[in-house]
PASEBA-1860 file (N, C-alpha, C; in nm, 3 decimals):
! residues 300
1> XXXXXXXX> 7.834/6.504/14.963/7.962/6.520/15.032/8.050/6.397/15.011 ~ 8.166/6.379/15.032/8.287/6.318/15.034/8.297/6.288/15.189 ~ 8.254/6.212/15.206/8.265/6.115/15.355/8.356/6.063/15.380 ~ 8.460/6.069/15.491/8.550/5.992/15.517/8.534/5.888/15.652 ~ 8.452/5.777/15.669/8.440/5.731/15.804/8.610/5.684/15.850 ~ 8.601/5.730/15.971/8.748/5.691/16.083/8.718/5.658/16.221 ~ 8.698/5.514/16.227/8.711/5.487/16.355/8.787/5.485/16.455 ~ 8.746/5.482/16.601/8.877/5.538/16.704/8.826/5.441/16.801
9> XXXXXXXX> 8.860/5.303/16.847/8.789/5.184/16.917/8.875/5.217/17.017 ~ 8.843/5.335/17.077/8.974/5.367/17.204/8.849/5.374/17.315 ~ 8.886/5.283/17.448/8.785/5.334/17.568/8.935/5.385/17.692 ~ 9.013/5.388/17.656/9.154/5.419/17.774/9.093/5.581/17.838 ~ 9.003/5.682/17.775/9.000/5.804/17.845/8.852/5.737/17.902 ~ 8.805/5.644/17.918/8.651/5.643/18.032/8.699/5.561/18.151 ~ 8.619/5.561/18.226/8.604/5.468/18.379/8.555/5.327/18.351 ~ 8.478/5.318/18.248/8.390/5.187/18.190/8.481/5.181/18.076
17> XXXXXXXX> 8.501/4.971/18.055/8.494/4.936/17.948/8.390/4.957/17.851 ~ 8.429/4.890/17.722/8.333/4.896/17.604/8.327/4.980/17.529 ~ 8.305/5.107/17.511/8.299/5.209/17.396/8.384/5.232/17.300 ~ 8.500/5.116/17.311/8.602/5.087/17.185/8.551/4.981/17.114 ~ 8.427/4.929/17.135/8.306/4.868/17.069/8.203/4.943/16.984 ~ 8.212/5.081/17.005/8.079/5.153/16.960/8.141/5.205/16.812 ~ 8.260/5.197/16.719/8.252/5.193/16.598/8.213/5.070/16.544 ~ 8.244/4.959/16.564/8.181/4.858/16.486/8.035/4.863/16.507
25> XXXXXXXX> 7.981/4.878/16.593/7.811/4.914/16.669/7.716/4.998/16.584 ~ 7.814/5.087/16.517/7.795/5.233/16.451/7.758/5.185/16.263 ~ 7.862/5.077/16.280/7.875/5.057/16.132/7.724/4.941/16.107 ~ 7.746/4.862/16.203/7.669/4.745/16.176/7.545/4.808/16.174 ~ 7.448/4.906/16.253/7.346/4.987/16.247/7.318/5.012/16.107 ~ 7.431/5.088/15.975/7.410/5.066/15.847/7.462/5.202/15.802 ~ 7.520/5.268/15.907/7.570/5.396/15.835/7.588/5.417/15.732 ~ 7.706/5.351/15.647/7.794/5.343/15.528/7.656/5.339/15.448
33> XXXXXXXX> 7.572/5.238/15.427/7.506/5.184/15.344/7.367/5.332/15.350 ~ 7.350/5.367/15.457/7.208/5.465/15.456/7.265/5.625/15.445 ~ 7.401/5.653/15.463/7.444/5.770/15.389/7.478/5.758/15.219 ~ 7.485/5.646/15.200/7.506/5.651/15.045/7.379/5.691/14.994 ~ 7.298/5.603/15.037/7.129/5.630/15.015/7.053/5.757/15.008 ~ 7.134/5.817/15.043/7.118/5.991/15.108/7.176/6.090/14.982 ~ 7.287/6.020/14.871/7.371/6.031/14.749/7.473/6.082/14.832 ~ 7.507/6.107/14.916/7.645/6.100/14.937/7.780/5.980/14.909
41> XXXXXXXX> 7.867/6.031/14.881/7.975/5.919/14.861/8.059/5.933/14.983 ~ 8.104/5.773/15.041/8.132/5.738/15.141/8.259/5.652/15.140 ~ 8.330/5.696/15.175/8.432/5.586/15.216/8.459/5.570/15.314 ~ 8.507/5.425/15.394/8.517/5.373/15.526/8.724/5.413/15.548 ~ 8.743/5.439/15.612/8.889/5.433/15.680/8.951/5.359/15.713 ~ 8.862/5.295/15.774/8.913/5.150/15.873/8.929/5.251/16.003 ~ 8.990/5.178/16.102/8.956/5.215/16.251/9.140/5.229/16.278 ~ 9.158/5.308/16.363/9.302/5.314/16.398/9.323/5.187/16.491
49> XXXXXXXX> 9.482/5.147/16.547/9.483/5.034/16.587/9.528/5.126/16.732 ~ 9.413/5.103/16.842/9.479/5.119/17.009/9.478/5.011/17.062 ~ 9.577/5.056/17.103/9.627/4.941/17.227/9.521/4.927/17.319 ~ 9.498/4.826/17.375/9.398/4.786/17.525/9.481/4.821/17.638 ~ 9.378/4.851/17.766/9.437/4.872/17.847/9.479/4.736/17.893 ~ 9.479/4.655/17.914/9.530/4.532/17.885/9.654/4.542/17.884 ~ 9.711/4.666/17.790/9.835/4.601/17.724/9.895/4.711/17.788 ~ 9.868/4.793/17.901/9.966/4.905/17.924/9.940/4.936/18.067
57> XXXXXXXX> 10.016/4.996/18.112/9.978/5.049/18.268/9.882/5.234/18.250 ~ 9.838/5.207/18.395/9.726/5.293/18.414/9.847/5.481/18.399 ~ 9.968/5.416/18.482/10.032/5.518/18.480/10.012/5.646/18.539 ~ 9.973/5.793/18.562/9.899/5.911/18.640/9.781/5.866/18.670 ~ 9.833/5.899/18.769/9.654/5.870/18.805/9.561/5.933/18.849 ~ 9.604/6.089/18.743/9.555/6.176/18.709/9.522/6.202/18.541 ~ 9.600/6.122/18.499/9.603/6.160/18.415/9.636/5.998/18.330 ~ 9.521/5.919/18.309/9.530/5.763/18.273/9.572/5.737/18.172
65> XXXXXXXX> 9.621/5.687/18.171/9.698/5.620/18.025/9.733/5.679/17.937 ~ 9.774/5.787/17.982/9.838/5.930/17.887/9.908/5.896/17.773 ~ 9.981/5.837/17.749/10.112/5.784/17.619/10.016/5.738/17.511 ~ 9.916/5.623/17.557/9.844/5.597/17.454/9.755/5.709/17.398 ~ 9.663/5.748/17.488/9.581/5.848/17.451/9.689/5.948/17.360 ~ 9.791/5.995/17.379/9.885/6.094/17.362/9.928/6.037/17.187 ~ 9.898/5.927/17.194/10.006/5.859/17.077/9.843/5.827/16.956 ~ 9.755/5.785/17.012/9.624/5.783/16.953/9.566/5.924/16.887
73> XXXXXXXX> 9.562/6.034/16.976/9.518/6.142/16.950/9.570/6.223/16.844 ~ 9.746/6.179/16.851/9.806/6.269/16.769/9.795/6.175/16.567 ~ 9.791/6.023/16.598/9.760/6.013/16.449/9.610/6.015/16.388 ~ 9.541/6.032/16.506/9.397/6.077/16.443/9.363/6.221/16.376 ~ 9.513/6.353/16.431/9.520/6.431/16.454/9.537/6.448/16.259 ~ 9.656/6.336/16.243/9.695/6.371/16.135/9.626/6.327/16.009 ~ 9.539/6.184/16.069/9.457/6.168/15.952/9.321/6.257/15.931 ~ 9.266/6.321/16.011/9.179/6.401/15.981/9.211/6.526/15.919
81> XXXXXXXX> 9.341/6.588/15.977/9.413/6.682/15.871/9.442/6.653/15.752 ~ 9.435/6.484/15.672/9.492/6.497/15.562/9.365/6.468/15.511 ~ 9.258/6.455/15.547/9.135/6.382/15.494/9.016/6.592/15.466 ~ 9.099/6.627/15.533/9.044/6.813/15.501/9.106/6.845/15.391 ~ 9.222/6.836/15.399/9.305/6.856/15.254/9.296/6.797/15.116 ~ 9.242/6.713/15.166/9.164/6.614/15.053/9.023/6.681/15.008 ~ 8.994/6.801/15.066/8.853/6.817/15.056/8.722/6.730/15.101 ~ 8.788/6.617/15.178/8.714/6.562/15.220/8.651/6.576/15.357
89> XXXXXXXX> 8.519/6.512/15.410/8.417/6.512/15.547/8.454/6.435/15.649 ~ 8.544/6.462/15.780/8.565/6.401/15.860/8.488/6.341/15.904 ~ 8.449/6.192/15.919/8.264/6.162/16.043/8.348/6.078/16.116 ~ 8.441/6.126/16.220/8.465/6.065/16.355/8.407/5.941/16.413 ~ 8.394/5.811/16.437/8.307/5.741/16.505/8.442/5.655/16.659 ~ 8.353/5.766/16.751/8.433/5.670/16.890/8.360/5.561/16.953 ~ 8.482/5.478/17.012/8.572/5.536/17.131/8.502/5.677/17.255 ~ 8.573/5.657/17.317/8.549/5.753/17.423/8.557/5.881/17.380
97> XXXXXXXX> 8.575/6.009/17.435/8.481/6.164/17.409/8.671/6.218/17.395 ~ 8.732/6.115/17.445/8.885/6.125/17.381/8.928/6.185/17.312 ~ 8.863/6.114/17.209/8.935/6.095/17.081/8.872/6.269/17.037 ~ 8.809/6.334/17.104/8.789/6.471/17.036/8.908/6.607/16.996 ~ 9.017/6.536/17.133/9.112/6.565/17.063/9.202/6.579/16.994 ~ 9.240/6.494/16.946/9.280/6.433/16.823/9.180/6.518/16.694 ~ 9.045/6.440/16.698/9.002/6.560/16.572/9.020/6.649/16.560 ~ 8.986/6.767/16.700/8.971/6.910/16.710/9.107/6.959/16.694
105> XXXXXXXX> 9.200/6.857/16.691/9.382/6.889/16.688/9.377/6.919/16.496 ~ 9.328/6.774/16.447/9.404/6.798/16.283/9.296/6.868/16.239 ~ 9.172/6.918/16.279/9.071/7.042/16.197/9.161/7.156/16.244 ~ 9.202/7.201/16.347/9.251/7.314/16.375/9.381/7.329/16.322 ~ 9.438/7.230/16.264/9.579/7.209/16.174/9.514/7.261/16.047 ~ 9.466/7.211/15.995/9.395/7.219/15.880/9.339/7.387/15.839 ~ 9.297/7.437/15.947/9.231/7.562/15.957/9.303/7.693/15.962 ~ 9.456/7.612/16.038/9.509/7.707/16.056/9.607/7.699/15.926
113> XXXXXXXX> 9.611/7.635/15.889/9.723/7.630/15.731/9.615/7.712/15.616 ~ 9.484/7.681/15.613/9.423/7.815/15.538/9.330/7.925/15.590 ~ 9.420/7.985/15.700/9.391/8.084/15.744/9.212/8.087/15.754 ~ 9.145/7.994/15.861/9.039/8.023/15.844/9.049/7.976/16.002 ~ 8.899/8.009/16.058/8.839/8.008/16.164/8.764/7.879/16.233 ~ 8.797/7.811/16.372/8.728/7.649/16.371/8.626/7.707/16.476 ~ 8.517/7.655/16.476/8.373/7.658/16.582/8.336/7.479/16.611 ~ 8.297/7.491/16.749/8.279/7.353/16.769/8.159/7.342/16.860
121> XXXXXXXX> 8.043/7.301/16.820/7.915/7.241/16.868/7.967/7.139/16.981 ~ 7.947/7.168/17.056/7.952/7.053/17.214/7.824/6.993/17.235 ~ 7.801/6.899/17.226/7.645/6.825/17.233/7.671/6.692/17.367 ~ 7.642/6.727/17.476/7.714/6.680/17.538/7.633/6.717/17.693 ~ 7.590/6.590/17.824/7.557/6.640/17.918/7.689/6.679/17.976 ~ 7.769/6.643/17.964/7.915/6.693/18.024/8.003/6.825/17.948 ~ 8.030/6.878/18.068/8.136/6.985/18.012/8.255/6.957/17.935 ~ 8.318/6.831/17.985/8.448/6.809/17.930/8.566/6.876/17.954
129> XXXXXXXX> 8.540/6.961/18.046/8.606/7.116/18.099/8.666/7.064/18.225 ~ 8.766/6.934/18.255/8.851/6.929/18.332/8.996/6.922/18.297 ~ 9.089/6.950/18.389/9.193/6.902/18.367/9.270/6.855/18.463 ~ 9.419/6.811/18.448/9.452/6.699/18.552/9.449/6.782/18.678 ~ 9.442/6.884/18.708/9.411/6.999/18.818/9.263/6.969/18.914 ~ 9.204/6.966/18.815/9.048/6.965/18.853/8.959/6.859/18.866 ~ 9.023/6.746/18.778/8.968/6.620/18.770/8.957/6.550/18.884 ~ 8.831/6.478/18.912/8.797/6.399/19.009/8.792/6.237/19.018
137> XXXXXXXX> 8.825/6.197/18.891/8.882/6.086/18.838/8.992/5.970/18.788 ~ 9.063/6.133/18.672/9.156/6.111/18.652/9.121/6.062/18.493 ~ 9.040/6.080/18.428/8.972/5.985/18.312/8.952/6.101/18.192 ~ 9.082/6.114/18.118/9.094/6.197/17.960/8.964/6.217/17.908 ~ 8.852/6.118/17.909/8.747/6.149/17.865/8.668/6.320/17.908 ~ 8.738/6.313/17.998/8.651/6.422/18.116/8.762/6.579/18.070 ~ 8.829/6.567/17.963/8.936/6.689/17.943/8.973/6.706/17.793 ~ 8.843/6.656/17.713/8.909/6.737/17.580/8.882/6.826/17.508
145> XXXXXXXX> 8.761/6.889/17.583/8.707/6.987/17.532/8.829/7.119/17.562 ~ 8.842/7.066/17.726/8.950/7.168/17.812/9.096/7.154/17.719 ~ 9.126/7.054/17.686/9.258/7.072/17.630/9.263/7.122/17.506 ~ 9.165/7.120/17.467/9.152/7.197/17.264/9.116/7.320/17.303 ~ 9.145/7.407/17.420/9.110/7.576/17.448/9.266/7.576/17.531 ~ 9.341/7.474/17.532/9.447/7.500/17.565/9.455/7.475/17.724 ~ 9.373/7.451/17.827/9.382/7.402/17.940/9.419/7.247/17.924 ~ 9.519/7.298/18.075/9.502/7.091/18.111/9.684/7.129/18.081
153> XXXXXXXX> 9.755/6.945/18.085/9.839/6.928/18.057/9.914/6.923/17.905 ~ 10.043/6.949/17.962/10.065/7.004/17.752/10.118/6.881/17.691 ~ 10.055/6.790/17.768/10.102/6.670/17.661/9.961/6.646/17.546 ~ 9.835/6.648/17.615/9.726/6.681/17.559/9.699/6.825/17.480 ~ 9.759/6.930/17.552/9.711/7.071/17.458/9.821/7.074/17.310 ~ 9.932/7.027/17.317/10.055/7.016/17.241/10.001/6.918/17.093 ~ 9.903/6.840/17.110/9.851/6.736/17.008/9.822/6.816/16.861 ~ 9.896/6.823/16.777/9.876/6.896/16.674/9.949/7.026/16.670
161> XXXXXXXX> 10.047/7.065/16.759/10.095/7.201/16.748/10.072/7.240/16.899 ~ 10.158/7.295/16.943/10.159/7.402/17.031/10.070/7.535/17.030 ~ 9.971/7.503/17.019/9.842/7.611/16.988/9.733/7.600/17.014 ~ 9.604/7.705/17.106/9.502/7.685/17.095/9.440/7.633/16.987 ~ 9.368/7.527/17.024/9.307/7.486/16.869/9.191/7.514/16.847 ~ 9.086/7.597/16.938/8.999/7.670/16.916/8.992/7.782/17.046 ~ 8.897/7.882/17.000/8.911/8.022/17.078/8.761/7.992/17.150 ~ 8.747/7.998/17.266/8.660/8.016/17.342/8.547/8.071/17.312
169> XXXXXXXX> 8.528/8.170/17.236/8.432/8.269/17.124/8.357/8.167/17.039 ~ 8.484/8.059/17.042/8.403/7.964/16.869/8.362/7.844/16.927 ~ 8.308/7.807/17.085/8.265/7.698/17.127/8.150/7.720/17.202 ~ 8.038/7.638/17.195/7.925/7.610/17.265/7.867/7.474/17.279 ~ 7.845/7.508/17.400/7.806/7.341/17.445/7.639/7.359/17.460 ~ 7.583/7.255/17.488/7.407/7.213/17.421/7.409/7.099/17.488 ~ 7.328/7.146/17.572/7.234/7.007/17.647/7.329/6.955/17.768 ~ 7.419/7.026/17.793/7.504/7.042/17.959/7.395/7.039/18.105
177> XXXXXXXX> 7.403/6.927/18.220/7.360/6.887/18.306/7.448/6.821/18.411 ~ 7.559/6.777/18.391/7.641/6.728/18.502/7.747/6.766/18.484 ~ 7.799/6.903/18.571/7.926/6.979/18.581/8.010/6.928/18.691 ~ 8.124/6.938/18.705/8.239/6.928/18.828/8.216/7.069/18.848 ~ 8.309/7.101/18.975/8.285/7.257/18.989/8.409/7.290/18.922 ~ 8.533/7.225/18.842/8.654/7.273/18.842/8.614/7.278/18.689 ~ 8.499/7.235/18.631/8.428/7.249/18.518/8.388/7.348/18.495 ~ 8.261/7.412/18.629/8.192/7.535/18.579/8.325/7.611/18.601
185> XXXXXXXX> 8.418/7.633/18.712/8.556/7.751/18.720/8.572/7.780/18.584 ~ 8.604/7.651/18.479/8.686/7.670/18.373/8.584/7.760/18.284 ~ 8.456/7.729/18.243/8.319/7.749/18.145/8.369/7.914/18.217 ~ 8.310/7.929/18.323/8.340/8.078/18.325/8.415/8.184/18.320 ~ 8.556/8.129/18.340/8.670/8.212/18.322/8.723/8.251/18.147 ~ 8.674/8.165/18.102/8.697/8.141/17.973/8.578/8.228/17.896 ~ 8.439/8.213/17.945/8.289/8.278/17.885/8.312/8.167/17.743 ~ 8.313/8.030/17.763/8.236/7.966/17.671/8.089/7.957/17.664
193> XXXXXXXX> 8.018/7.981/17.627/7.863/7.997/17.561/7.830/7.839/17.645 ~ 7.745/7.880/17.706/7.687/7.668/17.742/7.493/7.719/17.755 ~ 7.438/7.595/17.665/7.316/7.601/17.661/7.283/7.477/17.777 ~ 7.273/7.491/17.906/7.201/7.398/17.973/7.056/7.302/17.957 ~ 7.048/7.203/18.039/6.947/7.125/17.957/6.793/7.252/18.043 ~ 6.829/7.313/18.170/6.750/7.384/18.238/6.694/7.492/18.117 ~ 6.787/7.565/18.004/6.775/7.647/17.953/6.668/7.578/17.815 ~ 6.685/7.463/17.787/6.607/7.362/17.705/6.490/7.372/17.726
201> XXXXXXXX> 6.472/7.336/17.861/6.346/7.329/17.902/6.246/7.464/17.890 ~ 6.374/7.550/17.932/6.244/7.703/18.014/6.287/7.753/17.820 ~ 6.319/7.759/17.721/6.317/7.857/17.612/6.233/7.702/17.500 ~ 6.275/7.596/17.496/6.257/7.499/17.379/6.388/7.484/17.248 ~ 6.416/7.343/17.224/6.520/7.350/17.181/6.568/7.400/17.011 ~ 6.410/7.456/16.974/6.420/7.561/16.844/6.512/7.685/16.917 ~ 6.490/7.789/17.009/6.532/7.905/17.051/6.668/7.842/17.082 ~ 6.695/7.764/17.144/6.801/7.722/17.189/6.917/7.677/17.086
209> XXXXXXXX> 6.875/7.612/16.983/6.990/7.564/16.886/7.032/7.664/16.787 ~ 6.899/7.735/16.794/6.935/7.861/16.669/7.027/7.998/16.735 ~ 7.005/8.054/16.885/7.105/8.090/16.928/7.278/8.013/16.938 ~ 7.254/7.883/16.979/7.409/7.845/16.930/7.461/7.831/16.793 ~ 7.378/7.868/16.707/7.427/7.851/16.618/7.493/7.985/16.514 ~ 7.378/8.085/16.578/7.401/8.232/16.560/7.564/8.292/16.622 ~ 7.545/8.193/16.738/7.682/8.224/16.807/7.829/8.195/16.731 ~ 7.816/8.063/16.675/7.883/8.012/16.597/7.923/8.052/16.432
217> XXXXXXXX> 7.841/8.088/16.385/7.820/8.198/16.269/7.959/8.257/16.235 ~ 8.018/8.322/16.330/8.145/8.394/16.257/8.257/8.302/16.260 ~ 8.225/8.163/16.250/8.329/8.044/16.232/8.308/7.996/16.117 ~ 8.458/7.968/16.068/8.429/7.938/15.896/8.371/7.801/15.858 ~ 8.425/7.697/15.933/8.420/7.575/15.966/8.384/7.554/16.093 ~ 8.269/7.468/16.137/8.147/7.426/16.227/8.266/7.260/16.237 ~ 8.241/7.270/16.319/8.245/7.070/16.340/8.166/7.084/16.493 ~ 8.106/6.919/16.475/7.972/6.858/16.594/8.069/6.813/16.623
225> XXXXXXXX> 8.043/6.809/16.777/8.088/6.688/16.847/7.993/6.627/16.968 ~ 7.904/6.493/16.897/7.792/6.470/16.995/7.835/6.365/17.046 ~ 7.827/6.386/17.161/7.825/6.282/17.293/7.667/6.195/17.316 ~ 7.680/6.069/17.262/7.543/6.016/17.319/7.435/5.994/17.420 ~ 7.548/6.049/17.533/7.464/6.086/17.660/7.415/6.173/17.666 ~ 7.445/6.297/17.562/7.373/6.416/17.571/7.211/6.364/17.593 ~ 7.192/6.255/17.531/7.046/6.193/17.484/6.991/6.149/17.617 ~ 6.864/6.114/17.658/6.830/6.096/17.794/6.876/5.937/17.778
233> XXXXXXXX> 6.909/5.876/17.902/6.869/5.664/17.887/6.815/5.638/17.812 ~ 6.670/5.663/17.863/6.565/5.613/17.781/6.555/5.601/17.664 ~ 6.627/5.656/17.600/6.647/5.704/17.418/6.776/5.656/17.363 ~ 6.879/5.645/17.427/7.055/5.582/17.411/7.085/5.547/17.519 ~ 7.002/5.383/17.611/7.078/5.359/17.719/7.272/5.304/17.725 ~ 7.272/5.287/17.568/7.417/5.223/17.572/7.538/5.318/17.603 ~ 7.520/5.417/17.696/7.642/5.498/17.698/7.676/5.456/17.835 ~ 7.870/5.506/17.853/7.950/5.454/17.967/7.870/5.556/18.095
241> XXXXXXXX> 7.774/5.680/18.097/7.806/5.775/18.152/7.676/5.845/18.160 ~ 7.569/5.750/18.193/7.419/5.788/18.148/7.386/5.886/18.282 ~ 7.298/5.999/18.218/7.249/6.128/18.321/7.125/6.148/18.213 ~ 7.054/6.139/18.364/6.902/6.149/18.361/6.826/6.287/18.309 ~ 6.751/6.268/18.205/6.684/6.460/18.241/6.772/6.494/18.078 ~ 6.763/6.419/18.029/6.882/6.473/17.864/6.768/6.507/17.764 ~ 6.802/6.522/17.621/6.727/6.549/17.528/6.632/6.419/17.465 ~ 6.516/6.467/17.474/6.453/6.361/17.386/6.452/6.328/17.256
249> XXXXXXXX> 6.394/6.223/17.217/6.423/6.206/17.039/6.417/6.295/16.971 ~ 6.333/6.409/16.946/6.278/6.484/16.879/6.372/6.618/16.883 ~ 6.393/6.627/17.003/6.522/6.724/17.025/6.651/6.729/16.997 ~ 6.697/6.605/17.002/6.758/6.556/16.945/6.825/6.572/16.778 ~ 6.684/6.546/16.745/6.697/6.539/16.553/6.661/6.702/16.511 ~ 6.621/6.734/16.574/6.617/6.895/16.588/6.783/6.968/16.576 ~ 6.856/6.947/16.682/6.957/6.968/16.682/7.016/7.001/16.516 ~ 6.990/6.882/16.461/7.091/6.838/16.315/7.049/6.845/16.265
257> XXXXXXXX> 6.882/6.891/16.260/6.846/6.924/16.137/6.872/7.063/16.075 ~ 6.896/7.154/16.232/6.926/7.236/16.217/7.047/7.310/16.175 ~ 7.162/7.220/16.233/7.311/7.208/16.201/7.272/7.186/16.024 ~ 7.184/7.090/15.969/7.215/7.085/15.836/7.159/7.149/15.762 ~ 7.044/7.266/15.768/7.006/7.369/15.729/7.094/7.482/15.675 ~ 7.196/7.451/15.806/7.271/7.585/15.796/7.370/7.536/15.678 ~ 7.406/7.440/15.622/7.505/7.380/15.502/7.619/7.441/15.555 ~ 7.635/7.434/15.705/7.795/7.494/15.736/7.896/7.354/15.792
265> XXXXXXXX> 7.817/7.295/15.840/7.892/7.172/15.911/8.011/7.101/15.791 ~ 8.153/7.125/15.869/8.252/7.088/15.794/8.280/6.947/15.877 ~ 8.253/6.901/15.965/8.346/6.753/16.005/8.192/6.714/16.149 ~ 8.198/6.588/16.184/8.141/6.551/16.284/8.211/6.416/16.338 ~ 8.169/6.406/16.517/8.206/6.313/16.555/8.101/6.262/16.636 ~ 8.064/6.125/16.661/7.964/6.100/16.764/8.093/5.983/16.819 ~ 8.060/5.979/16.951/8.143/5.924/17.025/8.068/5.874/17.234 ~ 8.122/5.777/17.257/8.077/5.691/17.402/7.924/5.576/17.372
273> XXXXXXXX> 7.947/5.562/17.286/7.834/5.489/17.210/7.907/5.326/17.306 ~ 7.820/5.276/17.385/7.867/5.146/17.426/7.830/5.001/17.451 ~ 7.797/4.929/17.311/7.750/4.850/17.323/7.700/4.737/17.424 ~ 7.796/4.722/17.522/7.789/4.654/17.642/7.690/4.673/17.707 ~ 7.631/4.794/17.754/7.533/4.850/17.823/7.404/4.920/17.767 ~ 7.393/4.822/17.642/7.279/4.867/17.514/7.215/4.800/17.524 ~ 7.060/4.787/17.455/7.004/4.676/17.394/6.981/4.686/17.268 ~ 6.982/4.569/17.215/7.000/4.527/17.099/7.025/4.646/17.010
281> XXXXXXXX> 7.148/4.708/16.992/7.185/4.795/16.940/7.120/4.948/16.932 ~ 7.018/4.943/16.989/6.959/5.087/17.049/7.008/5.197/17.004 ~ 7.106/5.202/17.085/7.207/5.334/17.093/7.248/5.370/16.943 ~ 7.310/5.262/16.886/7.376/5.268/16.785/7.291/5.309/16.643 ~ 7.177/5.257/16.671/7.130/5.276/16.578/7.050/5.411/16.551 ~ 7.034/5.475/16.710/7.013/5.590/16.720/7.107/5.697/16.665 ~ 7.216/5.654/16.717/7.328/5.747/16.647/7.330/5.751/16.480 ~ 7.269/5.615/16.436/7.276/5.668/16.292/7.171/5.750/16.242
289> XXXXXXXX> 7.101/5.734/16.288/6.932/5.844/16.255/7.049/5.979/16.294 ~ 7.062/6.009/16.367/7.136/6.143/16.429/7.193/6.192/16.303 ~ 7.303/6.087/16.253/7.438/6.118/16.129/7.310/6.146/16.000 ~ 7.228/6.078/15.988/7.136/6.083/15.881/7.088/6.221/15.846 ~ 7.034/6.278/15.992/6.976/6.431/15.994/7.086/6.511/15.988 ~ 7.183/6.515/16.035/7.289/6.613/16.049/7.363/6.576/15.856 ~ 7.320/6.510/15.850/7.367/6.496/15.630/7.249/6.509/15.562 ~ 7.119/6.581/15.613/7.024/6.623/15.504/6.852/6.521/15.493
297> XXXX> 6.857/6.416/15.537/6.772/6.370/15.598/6.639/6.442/15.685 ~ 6.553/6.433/15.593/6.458/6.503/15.597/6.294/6.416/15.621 ~ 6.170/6.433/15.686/6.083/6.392/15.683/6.020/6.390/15.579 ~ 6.051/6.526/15.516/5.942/6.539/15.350/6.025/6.652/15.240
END
């Protein structure tokens, strides 16, 4: 594949600093260098430039630091749209769970200029299924799944076009454990597909990944979007947003091995990776084993 790494050192959609640390975290682990190894060709992007919160006011406080996020999202929007057109492999590295819309904005640009279909793997203990309505925070991180189905505010759903940027039909979430209730409202009104970590447990995460993926099937283009907390502590303590009871290693690499079986995966993002609250790069380096399996990385 034709790799395009794009970093997004944005933490403005979390409650915690740091995870505008977890692309350099990502790189230094050896990505670049152990996907080449893999024969893929790789090129680095460089990282977009966000502003710190530092440098701006909190502003809604429902809705935090909206302008930036708003102004971040939309040129990530456009470089991942031009990096599809290129025929090239989006690999996302965040920043906060943010920046998903922004990707899920320029794939669904992209998708929709050649008439094809977007599906999106949610890997994630969180729904992501708030909006400034429902939110108990106030923290973008917690609304981009909701705003790429077109909920939420239209300064966020508007990112890339005035358009759903994916259909409810073409999303499933995997390894979900800590809902808001204005979360589950949304999951159900909508009938997005969600594989709970409860459902992990009582079926095993073979039955489990191969139904989401069956689900996903009549999407032309697949893109991941894994959240590192999906992972238990114990396995990626460096995230802003750690919940107990997540997937273990093995389940984990399961996931992507399976995603890469299927040779459908068109773009990925791993994202909340946070060095601050890591040890000695842990997390990060976990996340690259992850990118490794989900590009073909195999035991034998």
């Amino acid at each position: 594949m034709d790799i395009r790494i794009i970093g997004v050192p944005m933490d403005l959609g979390a409650g915690r600093r740091g995870v505008d640390m977890g692309p350099s975290a990502i790189r230094i682990a050896g990505v670049t260098e152990r996907l080449r190894a893999l024969g893929h060709a790789v090129r680095d992007e460089g990282d977009l430039v966000v502003k710190g919160p530092e440098q701006q006011r909190v502003g809604n406080e429902r809705l935090r630091y909206l302008p930036e996020i708003v102004r971040d999202c939309s040129l990530l929007a456009a470089k991942v749209a031009k990096i599809v057109g290129e025929k090239g492999f989006p690999l996302v590295l965040g920043g906060d769970h943010a920046v998903a819309i922004g990707t899920i904005a320029g794939l669904a640009m992209a998708a929709r200029a050649a008439h094809q279909s977007l599906g999106v793997l949610w890997i994630d203990a969180h729904g992501d299924m708030n909006t400034d309505a429902t939110t108990p925070s106030g923290n973008i991180h917690g609304m981009p799944l909701a705003a790429s189905l077109g909920l939420g505010a239209r300064e966020l759903t508007s990112i890339g076009g005035p358009f759903a940027k994916v259909s409810p039909k073409n999303v499933v979430l995997v390894a979900t454990r800590d809902l808001d209730d204005g979360e589950r409202a949304n999951i159900r009104r909508l009938g997005v597909k969600a594989y709970t970590m409860e459902e992990i447990d009582r079926h095993g995460m073979a039955v489990v990944i191969g139904k989401a993926l069956r689900h996903l099937g009549r999407a032309v283009r697949l893109h991941v979007s894994f959240d590192l907390d999906a992972v238990d502590p114990s396995v990626a303590p460096g995230v802003g947003t750690p919940v107990k009871g997540g997937l273990n290693y093995r389940e984990a690499h399961l996931i992507m091995e399976a995603v890469a079986d299927t040779g459908r995966m068109t773009s990925l993002e791993v994202v909340e990776n946070n060095p601050i609250l890591d040890t000695r790069n842990q997390s990060a380096e976990f996340a690259v084993e992850m990118i490794l399996s989900a590009f073909g990385k195999r035991i034998l």
